[in-house]
C-alpha positions as CSV (number, residue, x, y, z in Angstrom):
1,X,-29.4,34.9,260.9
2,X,-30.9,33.1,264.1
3,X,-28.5,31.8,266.6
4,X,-29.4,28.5,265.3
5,X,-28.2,28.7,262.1
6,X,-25.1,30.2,262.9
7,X,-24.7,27.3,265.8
8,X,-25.2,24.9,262.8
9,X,-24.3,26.4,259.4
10,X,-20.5,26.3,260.1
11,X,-20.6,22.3,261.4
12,X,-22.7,20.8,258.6
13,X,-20.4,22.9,256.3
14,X,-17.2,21.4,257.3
15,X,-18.7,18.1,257.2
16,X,-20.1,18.6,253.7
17,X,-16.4,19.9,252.9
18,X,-15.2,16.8,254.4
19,X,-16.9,14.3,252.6
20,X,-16.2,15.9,249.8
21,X,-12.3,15.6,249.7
22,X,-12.8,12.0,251.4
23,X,-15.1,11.3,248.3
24,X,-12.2,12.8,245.6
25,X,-9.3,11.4,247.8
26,X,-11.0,8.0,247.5
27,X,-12.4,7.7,243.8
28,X,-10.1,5.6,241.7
29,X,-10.8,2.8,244.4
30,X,-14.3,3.2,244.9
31,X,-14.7,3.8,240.9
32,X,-12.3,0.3,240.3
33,X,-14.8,-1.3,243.6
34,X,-17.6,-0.6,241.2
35,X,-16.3,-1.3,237.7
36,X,-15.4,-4.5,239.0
37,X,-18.8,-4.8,240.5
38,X,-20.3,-4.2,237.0
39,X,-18.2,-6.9,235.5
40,X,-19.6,-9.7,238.2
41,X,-23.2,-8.9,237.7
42,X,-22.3,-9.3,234.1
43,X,-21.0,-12.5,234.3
44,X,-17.4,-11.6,234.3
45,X,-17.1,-11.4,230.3
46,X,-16.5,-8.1,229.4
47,X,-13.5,-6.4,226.8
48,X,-11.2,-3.9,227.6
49,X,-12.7,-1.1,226.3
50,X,-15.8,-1.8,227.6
51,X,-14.2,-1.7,230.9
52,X,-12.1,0.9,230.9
53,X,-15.1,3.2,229.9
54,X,-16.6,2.3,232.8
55,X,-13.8,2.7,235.2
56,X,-13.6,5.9,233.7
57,X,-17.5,7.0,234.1
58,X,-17.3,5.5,237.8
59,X,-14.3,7.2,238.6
60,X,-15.3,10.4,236.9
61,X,-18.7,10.0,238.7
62,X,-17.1,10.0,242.2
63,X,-14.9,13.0,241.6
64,X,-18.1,15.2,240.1
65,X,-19.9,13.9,243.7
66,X,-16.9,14.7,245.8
67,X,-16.1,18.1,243.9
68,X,-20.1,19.3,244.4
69,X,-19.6,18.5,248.2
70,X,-16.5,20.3,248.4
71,X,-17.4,23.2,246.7
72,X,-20.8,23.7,248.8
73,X,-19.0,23.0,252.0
74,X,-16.5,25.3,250.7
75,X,-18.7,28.2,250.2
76,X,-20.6,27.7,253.4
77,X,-17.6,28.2,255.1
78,X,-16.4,30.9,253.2
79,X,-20.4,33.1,254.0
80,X,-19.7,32.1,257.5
81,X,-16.4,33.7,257.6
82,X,-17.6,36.4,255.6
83,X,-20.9,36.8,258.2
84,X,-18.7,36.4,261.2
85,X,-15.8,39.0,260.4
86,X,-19.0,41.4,259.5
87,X,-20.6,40.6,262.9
88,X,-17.2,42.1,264.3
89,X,-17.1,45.3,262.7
């Protein structure tokens, strides 16, 4: 690897790893934010089921976003670990 990459590689990582547990840490509000969202653009008339299956999907949709980001900052960090403890040897 280029000095560049291993300059950036670790940083975008842990950012990408950091958004990603911000994201899971934060989506039962953000999902409840846009289920509620939903229900005003719809004109606030909605029944319960209805909106709990969208809570649901919203919330579930956060957490699949957040997990992706947190597993590919994950492993980013992890090959740069890896790379760097081989680099030593």
């Amino acid at each position: 690897m280029d000095k560049l990459k291993l300059k950036i590689l670790p940083k975008v990582s842990l950012i990408t790893f950091i958004t990603g547990l911000v994201i899971i840490i934060n989506s039962a509000g953000w999902g409840s934010e846009a289920a509620s969202a939903f229900v005003r653009a719809h004109g606030g008339g909605i029944d319960a089921t209805q909106y709990s299956a969208i809570l649901q999907g919203s919330i579930n949709s956060y957490c699949i976003m957040g997990a992706v980001l947190l597993f590919i900052g994950g492993l980013g960090c992890l090959m740069f670990i890896t790379f760097f403890e081989m680099q030593k040897q």
